[in-house]
C-alpha positions as CSV (number, residue, x, y, z in Angstrom):
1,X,-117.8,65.2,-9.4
2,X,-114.2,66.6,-9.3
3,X,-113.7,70.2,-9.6
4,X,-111.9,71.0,-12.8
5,X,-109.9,74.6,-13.1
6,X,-109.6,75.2,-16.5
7,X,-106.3,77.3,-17.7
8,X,-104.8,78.5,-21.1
9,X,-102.1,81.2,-21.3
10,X,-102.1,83.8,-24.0
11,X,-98.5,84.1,-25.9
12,X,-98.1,87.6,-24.3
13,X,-98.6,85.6,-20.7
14,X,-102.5,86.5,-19.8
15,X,-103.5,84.1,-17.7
16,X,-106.9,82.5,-18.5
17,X,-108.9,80.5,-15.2
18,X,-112.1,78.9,-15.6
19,X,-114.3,76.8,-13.4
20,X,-117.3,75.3,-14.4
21,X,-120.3,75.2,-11.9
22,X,-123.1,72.4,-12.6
23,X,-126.7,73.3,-12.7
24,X,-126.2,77.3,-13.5
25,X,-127.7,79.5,-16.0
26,X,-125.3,82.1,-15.4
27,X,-121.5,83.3,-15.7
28,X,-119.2,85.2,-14.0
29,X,-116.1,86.9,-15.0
30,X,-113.6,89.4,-14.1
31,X,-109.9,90.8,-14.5
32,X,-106.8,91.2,-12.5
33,X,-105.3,94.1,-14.0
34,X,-101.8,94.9,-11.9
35,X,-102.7,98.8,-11.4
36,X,-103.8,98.7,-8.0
37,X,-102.9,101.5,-5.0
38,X,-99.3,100.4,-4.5
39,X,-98.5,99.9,-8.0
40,X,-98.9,103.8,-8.5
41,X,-96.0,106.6,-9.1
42,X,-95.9,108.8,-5.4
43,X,-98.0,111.5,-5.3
44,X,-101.0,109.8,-6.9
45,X,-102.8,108.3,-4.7
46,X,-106.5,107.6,-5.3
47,X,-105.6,107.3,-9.1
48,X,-107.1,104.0,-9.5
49,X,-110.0,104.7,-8.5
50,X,-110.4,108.0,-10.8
51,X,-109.2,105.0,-13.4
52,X,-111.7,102.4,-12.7
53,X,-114.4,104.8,-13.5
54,X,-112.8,107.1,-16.0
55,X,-112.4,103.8,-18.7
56,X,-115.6,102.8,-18.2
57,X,-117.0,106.7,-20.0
58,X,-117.3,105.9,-23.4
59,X,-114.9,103.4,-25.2
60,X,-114.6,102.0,-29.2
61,X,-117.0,103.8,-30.9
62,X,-119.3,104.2,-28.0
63,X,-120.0,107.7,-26.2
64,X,-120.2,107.1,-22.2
65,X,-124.0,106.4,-22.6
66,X,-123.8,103.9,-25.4
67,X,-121.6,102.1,-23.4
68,X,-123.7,102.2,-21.0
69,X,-126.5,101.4,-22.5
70,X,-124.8,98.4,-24.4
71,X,-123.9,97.4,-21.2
72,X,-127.1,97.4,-19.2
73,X,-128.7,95.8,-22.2
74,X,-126.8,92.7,-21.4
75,X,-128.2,92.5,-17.8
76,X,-124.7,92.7,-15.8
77,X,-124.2,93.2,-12.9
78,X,-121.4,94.9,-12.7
79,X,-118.3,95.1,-10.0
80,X,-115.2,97.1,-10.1
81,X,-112.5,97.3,-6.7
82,X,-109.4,98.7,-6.2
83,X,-107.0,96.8,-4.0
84,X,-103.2,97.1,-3.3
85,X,-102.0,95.4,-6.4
86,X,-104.5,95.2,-8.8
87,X,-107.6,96.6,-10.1
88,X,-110.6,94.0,-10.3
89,X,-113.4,95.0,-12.8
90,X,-116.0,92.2,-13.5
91,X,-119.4,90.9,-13.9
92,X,-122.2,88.5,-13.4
93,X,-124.7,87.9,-16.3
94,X,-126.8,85.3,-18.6
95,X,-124.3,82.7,-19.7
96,X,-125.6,83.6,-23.2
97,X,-124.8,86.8,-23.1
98,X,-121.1,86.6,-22.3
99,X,-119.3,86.4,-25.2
100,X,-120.9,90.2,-26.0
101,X,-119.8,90.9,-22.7
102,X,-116.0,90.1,-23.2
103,X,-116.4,91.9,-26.5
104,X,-117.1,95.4,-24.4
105,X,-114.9,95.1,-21.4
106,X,-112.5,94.7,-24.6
107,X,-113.1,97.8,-25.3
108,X,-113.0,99.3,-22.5
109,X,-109.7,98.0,-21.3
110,X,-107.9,98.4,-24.6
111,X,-109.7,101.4,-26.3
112,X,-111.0,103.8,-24.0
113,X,-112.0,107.0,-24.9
114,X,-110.4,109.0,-22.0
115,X,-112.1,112.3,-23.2
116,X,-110.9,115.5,-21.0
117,X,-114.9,116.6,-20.0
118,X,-115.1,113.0,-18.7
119,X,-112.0,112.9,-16.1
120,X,-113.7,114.9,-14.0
121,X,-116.3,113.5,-13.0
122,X,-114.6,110.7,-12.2
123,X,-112.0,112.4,-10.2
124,X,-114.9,114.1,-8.3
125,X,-116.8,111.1,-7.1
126,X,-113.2,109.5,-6.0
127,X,-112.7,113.1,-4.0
128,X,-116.4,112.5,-2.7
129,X,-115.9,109.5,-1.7
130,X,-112.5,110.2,0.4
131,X,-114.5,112.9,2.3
132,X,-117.4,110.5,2.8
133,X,-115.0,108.6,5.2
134,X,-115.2,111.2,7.6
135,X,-119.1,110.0,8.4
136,X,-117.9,106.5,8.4
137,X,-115.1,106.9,11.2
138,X,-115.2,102.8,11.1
139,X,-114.0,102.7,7.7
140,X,-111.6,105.4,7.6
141,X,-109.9,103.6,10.9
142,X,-109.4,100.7,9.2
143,X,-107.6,102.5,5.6
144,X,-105.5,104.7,7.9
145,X,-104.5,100.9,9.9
146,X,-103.7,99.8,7.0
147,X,-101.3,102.6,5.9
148,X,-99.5,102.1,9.4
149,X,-99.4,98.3,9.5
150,X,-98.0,97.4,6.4
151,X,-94.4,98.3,4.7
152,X,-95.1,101.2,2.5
153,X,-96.2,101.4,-0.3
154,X,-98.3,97.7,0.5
155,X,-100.9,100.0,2.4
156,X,-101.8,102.5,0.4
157,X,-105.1,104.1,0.3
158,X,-107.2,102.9,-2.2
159,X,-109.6,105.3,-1.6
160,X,-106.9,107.8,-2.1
161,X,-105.9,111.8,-0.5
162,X,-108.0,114.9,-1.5
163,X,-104.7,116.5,-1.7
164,X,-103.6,114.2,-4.4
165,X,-106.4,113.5,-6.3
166,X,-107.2,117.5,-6.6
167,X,-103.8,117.6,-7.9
168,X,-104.3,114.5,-10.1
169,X,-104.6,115.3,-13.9
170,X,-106.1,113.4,-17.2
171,X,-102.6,113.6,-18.8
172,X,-100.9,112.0,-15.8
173,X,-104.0,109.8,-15.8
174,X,-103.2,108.4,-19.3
175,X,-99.4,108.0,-18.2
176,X,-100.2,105.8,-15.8
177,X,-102.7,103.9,-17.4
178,X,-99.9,103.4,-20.7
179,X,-97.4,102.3,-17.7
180,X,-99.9,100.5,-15.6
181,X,-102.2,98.3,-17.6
182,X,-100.4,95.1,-18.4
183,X,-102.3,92.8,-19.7
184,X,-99.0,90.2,-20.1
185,X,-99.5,90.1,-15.9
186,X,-103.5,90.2,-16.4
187,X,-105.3,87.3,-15.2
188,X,-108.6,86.6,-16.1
189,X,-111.2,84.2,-14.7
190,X,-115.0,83.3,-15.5
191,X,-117.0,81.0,-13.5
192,X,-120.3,79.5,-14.3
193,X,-121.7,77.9,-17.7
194,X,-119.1,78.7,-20.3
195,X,-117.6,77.6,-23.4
196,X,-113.9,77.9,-22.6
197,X,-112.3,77.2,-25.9
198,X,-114.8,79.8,-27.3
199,X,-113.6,82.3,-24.3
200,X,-110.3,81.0,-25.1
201,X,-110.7,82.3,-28.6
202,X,-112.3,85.4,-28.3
203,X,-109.1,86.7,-25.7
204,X,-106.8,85.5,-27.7
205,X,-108.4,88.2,-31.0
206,X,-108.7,91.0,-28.7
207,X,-105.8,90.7,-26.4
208,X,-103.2,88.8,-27.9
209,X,-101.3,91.7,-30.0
210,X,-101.2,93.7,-26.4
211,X,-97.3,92.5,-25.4
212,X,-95.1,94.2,-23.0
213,X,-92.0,93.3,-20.3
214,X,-92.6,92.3,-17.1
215,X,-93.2,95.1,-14.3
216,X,-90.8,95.8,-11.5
217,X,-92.2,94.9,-8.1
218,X,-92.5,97.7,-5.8
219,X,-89.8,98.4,-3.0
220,X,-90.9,98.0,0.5
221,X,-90.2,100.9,2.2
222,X,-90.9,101.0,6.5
223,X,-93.9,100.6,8.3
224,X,-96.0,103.2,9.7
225,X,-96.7,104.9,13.7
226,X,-97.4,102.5,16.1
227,X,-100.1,104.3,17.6
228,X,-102.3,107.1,15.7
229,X,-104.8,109.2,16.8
230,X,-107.0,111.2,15.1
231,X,-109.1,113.5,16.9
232,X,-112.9,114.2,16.7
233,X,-114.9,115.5,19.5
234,X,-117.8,112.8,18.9
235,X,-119.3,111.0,21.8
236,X,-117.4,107.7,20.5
237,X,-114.0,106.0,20.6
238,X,-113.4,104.2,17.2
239,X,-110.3,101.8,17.6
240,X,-108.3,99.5,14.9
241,X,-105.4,97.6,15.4
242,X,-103.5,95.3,13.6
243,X,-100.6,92.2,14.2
244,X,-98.9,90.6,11.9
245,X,-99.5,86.6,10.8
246,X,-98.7,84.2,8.1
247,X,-99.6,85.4,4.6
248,X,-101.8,83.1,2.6
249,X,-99.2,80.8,0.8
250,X,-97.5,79.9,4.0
251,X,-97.5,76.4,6.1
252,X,-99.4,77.7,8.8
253,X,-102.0,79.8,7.0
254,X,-105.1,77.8,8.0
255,X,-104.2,77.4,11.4
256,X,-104.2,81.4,11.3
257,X,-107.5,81.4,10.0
258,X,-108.6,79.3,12.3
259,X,-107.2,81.3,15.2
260,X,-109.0,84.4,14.3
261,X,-112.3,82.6,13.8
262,X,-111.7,81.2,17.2
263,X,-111.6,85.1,18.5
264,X,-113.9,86.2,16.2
265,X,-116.3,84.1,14.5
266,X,-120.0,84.8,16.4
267,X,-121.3,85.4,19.8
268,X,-119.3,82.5,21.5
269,X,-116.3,83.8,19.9
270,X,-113.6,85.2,22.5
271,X,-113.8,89.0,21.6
272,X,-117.9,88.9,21.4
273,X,-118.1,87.1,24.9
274,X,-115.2,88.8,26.9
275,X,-115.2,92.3,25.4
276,X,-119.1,92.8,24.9
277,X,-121.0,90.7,26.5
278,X,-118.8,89.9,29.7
279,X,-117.6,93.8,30.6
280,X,-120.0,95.4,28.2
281,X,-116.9,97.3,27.4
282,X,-118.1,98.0,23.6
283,X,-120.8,98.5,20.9
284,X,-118.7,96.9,18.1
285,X,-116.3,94.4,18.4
286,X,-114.5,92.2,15.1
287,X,-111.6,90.6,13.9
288,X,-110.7,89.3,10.4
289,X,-107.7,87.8,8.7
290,X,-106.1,90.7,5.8
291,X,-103.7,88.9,3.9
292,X,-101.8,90.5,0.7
293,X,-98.7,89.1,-1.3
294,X,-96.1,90.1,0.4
295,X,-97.5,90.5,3.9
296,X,-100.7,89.7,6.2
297,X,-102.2,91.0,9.3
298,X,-105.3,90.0,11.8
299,X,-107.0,93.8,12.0
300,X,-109.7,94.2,15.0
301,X,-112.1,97.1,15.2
302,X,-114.0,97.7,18.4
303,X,-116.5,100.6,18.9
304,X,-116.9,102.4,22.5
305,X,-117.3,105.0,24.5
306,X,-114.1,107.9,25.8
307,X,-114.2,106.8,29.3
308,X,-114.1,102.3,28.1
309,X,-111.4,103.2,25.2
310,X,-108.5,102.1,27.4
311,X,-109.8,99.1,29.4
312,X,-111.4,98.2,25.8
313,X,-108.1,98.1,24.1
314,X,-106.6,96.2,26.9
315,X,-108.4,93.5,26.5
316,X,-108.7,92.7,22.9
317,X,-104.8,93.2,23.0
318,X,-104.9,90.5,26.2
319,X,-107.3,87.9,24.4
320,X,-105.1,88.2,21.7
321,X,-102.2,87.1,23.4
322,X,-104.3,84.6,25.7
323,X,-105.0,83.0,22.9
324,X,-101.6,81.1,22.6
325,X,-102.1,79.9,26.1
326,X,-104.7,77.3,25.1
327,X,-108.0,76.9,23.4
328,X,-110.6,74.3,23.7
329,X,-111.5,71.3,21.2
330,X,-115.0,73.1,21.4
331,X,-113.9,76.4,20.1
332,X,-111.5,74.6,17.6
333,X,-114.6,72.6,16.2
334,X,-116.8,75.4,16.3
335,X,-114.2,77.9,14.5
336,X,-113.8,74.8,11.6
337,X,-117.4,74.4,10.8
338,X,-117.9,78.4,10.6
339,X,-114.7,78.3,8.4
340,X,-116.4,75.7,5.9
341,X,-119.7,77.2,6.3
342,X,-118.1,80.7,4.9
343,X,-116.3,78.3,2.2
344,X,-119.6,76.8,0.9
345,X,-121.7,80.0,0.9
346,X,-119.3,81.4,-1.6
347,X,-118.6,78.6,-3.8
348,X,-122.6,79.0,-4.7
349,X,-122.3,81.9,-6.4
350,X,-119.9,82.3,-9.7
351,X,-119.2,86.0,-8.9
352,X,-117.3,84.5,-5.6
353,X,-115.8,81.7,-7.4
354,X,-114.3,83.8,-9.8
355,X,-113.1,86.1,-7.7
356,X,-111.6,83.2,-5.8
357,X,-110.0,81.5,-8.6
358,X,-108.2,84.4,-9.7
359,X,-107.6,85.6,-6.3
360,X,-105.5,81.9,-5.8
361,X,-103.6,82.4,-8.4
362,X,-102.7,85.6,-8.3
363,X,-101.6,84.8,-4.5
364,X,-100.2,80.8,-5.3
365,X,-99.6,80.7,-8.6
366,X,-102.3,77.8,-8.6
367,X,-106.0,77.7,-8.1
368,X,-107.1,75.2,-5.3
369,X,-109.9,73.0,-4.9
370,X,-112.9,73.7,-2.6
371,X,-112.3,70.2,-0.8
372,X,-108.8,70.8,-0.4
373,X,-109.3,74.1,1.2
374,X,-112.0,72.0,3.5
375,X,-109.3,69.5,4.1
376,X,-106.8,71.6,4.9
377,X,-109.3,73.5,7.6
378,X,-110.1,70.0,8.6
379,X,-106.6,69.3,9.3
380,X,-106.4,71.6,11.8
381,X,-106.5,70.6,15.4
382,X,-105.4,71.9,18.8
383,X,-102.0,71.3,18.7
384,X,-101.8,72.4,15.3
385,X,-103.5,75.8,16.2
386,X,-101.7,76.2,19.5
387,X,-98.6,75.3,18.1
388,X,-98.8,78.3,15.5
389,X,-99.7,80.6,17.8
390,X,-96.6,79.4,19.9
391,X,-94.2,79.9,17.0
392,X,-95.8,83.0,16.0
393,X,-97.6,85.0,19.0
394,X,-100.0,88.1,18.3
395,X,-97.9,90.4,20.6
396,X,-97.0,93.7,18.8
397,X,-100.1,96.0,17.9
398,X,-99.9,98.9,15.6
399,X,-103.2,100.7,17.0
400,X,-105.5,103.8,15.3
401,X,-108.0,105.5,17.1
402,X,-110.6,108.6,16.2
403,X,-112.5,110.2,18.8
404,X,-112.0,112.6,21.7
405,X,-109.7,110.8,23.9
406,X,-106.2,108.7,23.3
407,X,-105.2,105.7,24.2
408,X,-101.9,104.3,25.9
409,X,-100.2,101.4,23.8
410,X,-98.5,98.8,26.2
């Protein structure tokens, strides 16, 4: 059966995405709203978090445990993310209980309570969960990467700065909020059993009167250090880099994708079997494509020891640029069936496909088929792959490392 997206677009321009999925009992929803990390005023960093959990305290007529309560009793399961341009809050549930479900995230988007005694509780757990990244030195390599790699303010912490978010207060909350949540640029999507002309209705009552201009894109400011280091005496070298790539609307974005599977997509992969297994250089090793709107990356972590650090970062950078050299129809096959595998465990579960659906759009402008994106990784081949890499080499590295000892950039 063909896949069918379904789309309606509210007169204020919220964008409505549905896909339905034969043979389920449940639904899945969730919305884009553009308030993510980079959207924020300087100096507020962190702020959508604090957000995300703050609106959620008690909205309509409902104290923060009715709401809750209301909420529970529908069986979701909820989800709520910050990322660099939006914040995604959704869930999974019933199918039958979804139209009850829209009717309180209503609330809670346009008629939140933002009550004084509740702010700070929400602005502690964000302030927790910053310093919580200091026993996760993995993590906290990869959000500083981030904030070096790409053009400021793209990378922004979304887990935010103590600094900030001690500073950070429920007035200036609200502001941003006011100035932030534009539900004209919302997009919505719900995957699973639905009724979309019933969905389709019910937005259209609570969201429709919400109107407002569109909001100025941020301006790209430079890119971060090169190399950071950030020292801790621990008995381990934590190291992230990052290189710039194709972002996901361009010609050669699956060829990309393929490319990093190809490094890093199991234990035949190139990192696994040169880095660790080869020179037993590392604990950790892992590469992934990052891709946002207005730029992309391929990050790599790689776990060691003080005295491996350097020969470890020397070759990951090396396979990296190896890789344009030549790669086998073996790994090309290989890296394609692991792509589609990834593809088809996701498209099983509606909290995936919705995210993906809206996730397309927001990126393309259009939402795109599960067999064309099989096609399209398909379609890749050698030449296609090696031809990429040809036209655009990984050869610059902006690197991060925590632990006792640094680490010379070439």
């Amino acid at each position: 059966m063909a896949e069918k997206v379904d789309k309606h677009v509210l007169k204020n321009g919220m964008v409505l995405l549905g896909e339905v999925m034969e043979g389920v009992e449940s639904a899945a929803f969730g919305f884009l709203v553009p308030a993510g990390a980079a959207a924020l005023p300087e100096g507020c960093c962190g702020a959508a978090g604090v957000i995300a959990d703050w609106i959620f305290r008690g909205a309509g007529e409902r104290s923060s445990r009715e709401l809750g309560d209301a909420l529970d009793g529908l069986g979701l399961h909820r989800s709520s993310s910050v990322g660099s341009s939006n914040i995604t809050l959704g869930s999974a549930l019933e199918a039958g209980n979804l139209g009850e479900a829209l009717g309180l995230y209503g609330d809670v988007l346009l008629r939140a309570s933002l009550k004084d005694e509740e702010f700070e509780p929400a602005r502690q757990l964000a302030i927790d969960g910053v310093r919580a990244l200091d026993d996760d030195p993995r993590q906290k390599v990869g959000v500083r990467l981030r904030e070096e790699f790409y053009p400021r303010p793209l990378g922004r912490s979304t887990h935010g700065r103590v600094e900030e978010l001690e500073s950070l207060t429920a007035e200036r909350a609200r502001e941003i909020i006011g100035e932030n949540f534009n539900f004209g640029e919302t997009i919505f999507s719900v995957a699973g059993k639905y009724d979309f002309d019933a969905v389709c209705g019910q937005m259209e009552g609570l969201f429709e009167g919400e109107r407002r201009g569109a909001s100025e894109p941020a301006a790209l400011g430079a890119r971060g250090d090169r190399y950071t280091h950030i020292e801790n005496e621990g008995a381990q070298v934590h190291i992230g880099l990052m290189t710039e790539t194709v972002r996901p609307m361009d010609e050669d974005y699956y060829e990309a994708r393929v490319a990093v599977q190809v490094l890093s997509g199991g234990m035949s992969a190139r990192l696994f079997t040169e880095v660790r297994e080869k020179r037993g250089l590392c604990y950790a090793i892992g590469a992934r494509y990052h891709g946002l709107k207005a730029a992309a990356g391929i990050t790599c972590y790689a776990g060691t020891t003080p005295d491996k650090a350097q020969e470890t970062l020397d070759v990951v950078t090396g396979e990296f640029r190896r890789l344009g050299e030549g790669i086998s129809e073996e790994e090309i096959q290989r890296a394609k069936v692991g792509l589609k595998s990834s593809l088809i465990l996701h498209s099983e579960s509606t909290s995936s496909r919705a995210g993906g659906i809206a996730g397309d759009y927001y990126m393309l402008g259009r939402v795109r088929s599960l067999e064309e994106i099989k096609e399209r990784i398909e379609g890749t081949s050698v030449d296609s792959v090696t031809g990429f890499l040809r036209r655009r080499p990984f050869g610059e590295f902006t690197v991060v490392t925590i632990g006792p000892r640094q680490v010379k950039v070439g």
